[in-house]
C-alpha positions in Angstrom: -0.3 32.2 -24.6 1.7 28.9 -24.8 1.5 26.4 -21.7 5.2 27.1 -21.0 4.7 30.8 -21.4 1.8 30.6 -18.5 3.7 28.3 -15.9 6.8 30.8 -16.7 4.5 34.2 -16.1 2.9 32.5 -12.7 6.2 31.5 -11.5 7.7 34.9 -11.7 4.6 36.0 -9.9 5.6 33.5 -7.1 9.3 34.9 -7.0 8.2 38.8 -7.0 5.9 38.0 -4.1 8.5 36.1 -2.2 11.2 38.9 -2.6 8.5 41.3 -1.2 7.9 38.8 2.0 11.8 39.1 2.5 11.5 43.2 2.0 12.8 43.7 -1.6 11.4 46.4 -4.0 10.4 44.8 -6.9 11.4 47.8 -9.6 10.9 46.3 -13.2 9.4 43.1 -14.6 10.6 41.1 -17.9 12.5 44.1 -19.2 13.0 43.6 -22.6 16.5 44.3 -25.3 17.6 43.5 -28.2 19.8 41.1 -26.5 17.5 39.5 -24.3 15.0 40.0 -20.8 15.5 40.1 -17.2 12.8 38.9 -15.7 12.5 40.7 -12.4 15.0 43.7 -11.1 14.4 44.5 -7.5 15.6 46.6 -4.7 17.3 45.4 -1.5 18.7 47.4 1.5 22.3 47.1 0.0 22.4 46.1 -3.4 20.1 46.6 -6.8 19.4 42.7 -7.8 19.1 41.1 -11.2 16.8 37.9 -10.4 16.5 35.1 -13.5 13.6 32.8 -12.2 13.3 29.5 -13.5 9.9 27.5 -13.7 9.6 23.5 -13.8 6.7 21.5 -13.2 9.3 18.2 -12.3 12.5 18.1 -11.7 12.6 15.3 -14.5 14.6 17.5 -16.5 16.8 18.6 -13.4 16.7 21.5 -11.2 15.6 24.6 -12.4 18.5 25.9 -11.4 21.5 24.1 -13.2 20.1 26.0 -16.2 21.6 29.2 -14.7 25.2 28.1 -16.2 28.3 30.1 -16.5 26.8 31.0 -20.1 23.1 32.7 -18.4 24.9 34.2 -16.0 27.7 36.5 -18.4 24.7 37.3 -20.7 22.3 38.1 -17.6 25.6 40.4 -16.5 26.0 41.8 -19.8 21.6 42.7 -19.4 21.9 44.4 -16.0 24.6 46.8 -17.2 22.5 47.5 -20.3 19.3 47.9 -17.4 21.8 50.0 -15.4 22.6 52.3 -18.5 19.0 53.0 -18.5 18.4 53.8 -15.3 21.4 55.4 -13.4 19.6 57.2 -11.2 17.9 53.8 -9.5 21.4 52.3 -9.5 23.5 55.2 -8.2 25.5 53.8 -5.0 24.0 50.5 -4.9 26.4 47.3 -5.5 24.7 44.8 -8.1 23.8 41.2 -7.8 22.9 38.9 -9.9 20.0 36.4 -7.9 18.3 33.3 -9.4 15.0 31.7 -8.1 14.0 28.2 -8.7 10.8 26.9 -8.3 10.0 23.0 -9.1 6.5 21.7 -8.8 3.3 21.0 -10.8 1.0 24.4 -9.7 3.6 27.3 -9.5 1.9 29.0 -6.4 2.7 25.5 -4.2 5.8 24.7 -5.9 9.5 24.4 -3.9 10.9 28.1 -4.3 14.7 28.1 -4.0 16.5 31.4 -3.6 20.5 31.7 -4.9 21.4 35.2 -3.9 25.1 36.3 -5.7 25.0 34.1 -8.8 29.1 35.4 -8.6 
């Protein structure tokens, strides 16, 4: 497994555990299409929510975050109603939300998390 493929896999890690602090369900992680891979889907008291976690070691590059453009965010719509098609019964009555989790910092278990909740 590459480097970047690592630091990604141990920062979703990080964001999964922190939504279960806050009292999410974590349903599904990385599900996979044809047209891409959400990387966690979880459960909230009010709303099923689509999380895109972004992993940096620096913010060198920027914040993890500003990759989460107007672009990520249509295609990461476009996956949740593919994830929704599959699952209607976990969905039924819930509003989605599309959440994206940031974490910047050399070891992913110590790094700065930042939580964005309604990318919309």
């Amino acid at each position: 497994m590459a480097d970047k493929d690592i630091l990604g896999r141990a920062g979703e890690d990080r964001a999964a555990r922190h939504l279960e602090s806050r009292g999410y369900t974590v349903l599904e992680r990385n599900w996979r299409t044809r047209e891409g891979e959400i990387d966690l889907v979880a459960l909230d008291d009010r709303a099923l929510v689509v999380v895109e976690v972004k992993t940096r070691r620096s913010d060198g590059f920027g914040d993890p975050l500003e990759a989460v453009d107007e672009r990520k965010r249509r295609r990461l719509w476009r996956l949740a109603m593919a994830w929704i098609a599959a699952h209607p019964d976990l969905a039924q009555g819930r509003r989605l939300r599309l959440d994206a989790i940031g974490l910047t910092g050399p070891d992913p278990a110590t790094a700065r998390l930042e939580h964005l909740e309604d990318l919309w």
